[in-house]
C-alpha positions in Angstrom: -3.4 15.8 3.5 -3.2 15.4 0.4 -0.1 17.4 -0.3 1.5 16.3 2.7 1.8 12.8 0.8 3.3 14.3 -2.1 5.5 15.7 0.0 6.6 12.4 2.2 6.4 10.3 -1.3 9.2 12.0 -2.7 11.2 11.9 0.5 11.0 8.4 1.0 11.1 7.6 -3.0 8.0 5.3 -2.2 4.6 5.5 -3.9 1.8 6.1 -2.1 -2.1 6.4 -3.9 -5.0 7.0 -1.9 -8.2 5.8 -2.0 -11.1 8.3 -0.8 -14.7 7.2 0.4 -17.6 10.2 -0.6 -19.4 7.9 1.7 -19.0 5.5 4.0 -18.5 2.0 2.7 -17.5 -0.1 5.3 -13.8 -1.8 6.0 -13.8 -3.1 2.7 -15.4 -0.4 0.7 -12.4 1.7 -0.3 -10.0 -1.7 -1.5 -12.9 -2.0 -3.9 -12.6 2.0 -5.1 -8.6 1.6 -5.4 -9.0 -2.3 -7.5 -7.6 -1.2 -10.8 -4.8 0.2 -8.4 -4.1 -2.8 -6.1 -4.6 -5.0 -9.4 -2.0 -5.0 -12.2 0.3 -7.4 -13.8 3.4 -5.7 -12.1 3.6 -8.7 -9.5 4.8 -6.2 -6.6 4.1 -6.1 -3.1 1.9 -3.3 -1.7 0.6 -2.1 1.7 -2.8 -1.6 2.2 -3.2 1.2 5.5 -5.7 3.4 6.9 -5.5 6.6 7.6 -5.5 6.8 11.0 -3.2 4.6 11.4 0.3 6.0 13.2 3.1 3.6 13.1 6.3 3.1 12.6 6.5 -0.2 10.7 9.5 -1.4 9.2 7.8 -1.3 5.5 10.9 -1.1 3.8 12.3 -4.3 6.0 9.1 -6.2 5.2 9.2 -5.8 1.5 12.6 -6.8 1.4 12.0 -10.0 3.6 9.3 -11.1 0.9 11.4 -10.2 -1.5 14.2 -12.5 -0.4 11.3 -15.6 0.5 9.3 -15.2 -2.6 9.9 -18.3 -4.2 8.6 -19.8 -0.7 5.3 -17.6 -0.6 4.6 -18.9 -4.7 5.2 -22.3 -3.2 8.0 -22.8 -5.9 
């Protein structure tokens, strides 16, 4: 699985970091394994997705649209 992101990062030129449970931690368990990931001073915007999850969301449309309303989301 593993590789198969590797794989599908550099095809998309996205970044994609995974978060692995040894145990189960409940819906909020793996955010708290992957905090020094999710929090940095970089002040992008990131998906958060599980990994059973098949979609086909417009993620590169969505970051774009809070791109171009961030001032509006910071209440600026």
């Amino acid at each position: 699985m593993l590789n198969f992101l590797k794989d599908f990062e550099a095809k998309l030129e996205i970044k994609i970091t995974c978060s692995q449970e040894t145990e189960p931690l409940g819906t909020a368990g793996p955010l708290a394994l992957a905090r020094d990931k999710l929090i940095d001073d970089s002040g992008e915007p990131f998906f958060v997705l599980n990994s059973d999850v098949i979609s086909e969301y417009p993620l590169k449309e969505m970051i774009e649209f809070h791109k171009s309303h961030e001032s509006f989301y910071n209440g600026d």
